[in-house]
N, C-alpha and C positions, 0 to 999 in steps of 0.2 A: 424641427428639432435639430441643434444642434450638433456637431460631434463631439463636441464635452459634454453635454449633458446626455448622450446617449451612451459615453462611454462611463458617466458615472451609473444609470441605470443599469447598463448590464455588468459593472466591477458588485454593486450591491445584489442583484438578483444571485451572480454567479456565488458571491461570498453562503447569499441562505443557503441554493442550493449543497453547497459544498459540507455545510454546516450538518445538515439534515442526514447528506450521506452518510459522516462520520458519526451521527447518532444512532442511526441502522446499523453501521458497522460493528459499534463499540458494543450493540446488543448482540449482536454474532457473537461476534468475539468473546463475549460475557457467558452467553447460552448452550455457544456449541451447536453441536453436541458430540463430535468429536474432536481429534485432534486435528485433521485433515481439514477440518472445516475453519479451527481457530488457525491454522495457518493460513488459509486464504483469507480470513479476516484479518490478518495480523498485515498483511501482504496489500490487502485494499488498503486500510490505514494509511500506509505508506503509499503507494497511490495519491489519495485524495490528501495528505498534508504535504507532496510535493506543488497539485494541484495549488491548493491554499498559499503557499509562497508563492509559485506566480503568478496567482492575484493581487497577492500583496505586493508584489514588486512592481505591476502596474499601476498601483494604486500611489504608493508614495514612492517610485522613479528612484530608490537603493537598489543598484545595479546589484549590488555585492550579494543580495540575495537569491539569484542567479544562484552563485557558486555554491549556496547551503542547498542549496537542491541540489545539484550537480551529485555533490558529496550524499546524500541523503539514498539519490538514487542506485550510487554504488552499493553502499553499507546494504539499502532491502535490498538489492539482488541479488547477493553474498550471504544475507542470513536468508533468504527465501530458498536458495541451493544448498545449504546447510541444516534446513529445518527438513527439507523434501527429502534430503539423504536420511537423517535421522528417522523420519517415517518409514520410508522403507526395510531401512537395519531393523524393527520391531517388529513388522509383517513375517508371521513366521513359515515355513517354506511350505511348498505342499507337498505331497506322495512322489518321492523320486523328484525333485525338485533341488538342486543345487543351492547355498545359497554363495554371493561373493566371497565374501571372509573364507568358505570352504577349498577353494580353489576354483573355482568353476573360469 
């Protein structure tokens, strides 16, 4: 075998797998059942579609696709610290329990 034809079998293998991920995910995502949990699905998503771009930028050699992941990776880190802050601020405090906003 080849090294082009072995690197097309595993750009096609990797693309199913990737695929299937983001089908399981999007059912997370969909089903829940809470919030904590759609944000970790929200969180894979982005994961496995930066995945998906560097597949695809092996596959057709646009370098430039690089950089939309790059950018992709900032944005979910920024809303993944965003979404986690917001979870918290809801959790409401327990017995003698400070929360931030309080001054603690």
């Amino acid at each position: 075998m080849s090294g082009e034809v072995f690197l097309f079998v595993s750009e096609n293998v990797a693309l199913g797998l990737l695929a299937l991920a983001v089908a399981v995910t999007l059912v997370r995502l969909l089903r829940g059942p809470s919030l904590p949990d759609r944000i970790l699905a929200l969180d894979t998503l982005t994961v496995l579609t930066i995945s998906l771009i560097g597949v695809l930028t092996l596959r057709t050699g646009v370098t430039v696709l690089l950089d939309i992941a790059l950018a992709l990776c900032l944005v979910g880190f920024v809303a993944t610290i965003a979404l986690a802050r917001y979870v918290l601020s809801r959790v409401p405090p327990t017995q003698g329990e400070l929360r931030p906003e309080d001054g603690a």
